[in-house]
N, C-alpha and C positions, 0 to 999 in steps of 0.2 A: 569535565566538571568534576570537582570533586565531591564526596558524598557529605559532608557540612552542607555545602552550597544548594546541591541537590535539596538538600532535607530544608534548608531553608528556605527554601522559592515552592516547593510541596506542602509541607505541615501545616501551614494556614489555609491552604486552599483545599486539607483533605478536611481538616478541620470543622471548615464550614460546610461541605459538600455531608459531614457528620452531624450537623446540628441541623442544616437545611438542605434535607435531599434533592428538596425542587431545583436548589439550583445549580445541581449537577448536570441539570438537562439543559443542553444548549443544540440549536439549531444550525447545523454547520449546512454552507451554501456556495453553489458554482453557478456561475451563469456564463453563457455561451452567445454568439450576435452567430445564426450561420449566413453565409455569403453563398444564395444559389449560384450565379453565376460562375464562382469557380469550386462549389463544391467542399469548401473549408466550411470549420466551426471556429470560429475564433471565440477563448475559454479569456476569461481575467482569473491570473492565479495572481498570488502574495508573490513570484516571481517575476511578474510582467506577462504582456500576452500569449500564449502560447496557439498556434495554429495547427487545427487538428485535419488530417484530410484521412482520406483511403489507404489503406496500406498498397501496396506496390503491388502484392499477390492479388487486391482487386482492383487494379487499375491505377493506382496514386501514383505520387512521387516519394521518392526516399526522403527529401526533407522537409514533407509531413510531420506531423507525430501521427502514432497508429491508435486508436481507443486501444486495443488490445496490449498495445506497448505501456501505453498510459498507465492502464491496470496494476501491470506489471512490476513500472515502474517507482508506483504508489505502493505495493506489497513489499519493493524493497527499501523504499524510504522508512516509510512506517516500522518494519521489523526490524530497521537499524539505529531509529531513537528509540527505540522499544528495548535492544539489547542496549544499547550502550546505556541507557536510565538502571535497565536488572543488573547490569554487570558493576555499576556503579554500588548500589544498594545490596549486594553481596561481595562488593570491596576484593572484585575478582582483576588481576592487572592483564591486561587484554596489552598486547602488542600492535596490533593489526587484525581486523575484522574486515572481510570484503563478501557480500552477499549476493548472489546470483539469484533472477528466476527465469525461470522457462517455461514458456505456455505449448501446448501444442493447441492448433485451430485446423479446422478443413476448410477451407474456402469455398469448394462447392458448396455448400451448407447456407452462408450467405452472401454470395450469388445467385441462388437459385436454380444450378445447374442439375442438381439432386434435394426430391424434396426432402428423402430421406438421411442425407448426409445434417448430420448437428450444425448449429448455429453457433459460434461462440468458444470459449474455450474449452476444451474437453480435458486436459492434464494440464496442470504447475506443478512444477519439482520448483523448492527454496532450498538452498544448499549456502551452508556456513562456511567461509574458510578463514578458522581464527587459528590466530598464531598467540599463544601463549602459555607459561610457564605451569597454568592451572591442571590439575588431575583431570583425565576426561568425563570421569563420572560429573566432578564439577562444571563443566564446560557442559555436558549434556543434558544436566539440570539449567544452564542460563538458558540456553535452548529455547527448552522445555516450556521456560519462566515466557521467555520472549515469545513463544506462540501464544500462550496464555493471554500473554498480554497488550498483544498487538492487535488492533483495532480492523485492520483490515485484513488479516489473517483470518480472524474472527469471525467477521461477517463474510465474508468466502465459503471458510468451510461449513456454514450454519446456514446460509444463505438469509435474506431479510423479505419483506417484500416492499415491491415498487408500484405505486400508484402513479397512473398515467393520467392527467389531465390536459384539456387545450381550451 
């Protein structure tokens, strides 16, 4: 996209989010149907269904999704419309951008094997690999812009909290 189009499909919408804060706050939502019998959560995404089970390292199948991959895999979505909107609005010319993340997890942890082993994930490394003509110092400020402004990035490192109801 280019940064006209960009600024055209944004500026009415910071616009008003300027004049009526309330309606900047929106409710974003996932619902899940689990299936005890075989132990999946089946998720409705704007993709189609996705079927979530165990990872392999506790028990699953490989063609599960993992929650943990899920995470993951949402940190690099997110930090990649995230760069390519900064990289746009600093009219920097990107070649190619491919973003990894890496979690590490114990599993003893949630298994229960150790009560004292962590639950969850304990390290993400997000590693950028952009190809382009731009200085690094520039490249390192889009970065920079893109944690800033990446929504799951955010609540990660900030943490939120989560109200459990039933």
């Amino acid at each position: 996209m280019r940064l006209e189009q960009l600024r055209a499909v944004q500026t009415p919408i910071k616009e008003k989010y300027r004049s009526e804060p309330s309606a900047a706050i929106v409710t974003i939502r996932s619902v899940g149907t689990v299936d005890m019998a075989q132990q999946h959560c089946l998720i409705q995404s704007h993709a189609g269904k996705i079927r979530a089970g165990l990872h392999p390292a506790a028990g699953g199948i490989p063609n599960d999704a993992c929650s943990a991959e899920l995470l993951l895999e949402s940190l690099v979505a997110c930090a990649g419309v995230t760069f390519s909107a900064v990289a746009t609005n600093m009219e920097i010319e990107i070649r190619s951008c491919t973003i990894e993340a890496e979690g590490e997890m114990d599993f003893r942890g949630t298994l229960g094997v150790d009560r004292t082993a962590p639950v969850g994930l304990t390290a993400i490394r997000l590693k950028f690999n952009i190809e382009s003509g731009a200085e690094a110092a520039t490249l390192a400020k889009l970065v920079s812009l893109t944690e800033r402004y990446c929504v799951i990035y955010q609540t990660l490192i900030k943490g939120v909290p989560v109200v459990t109801e039933s």
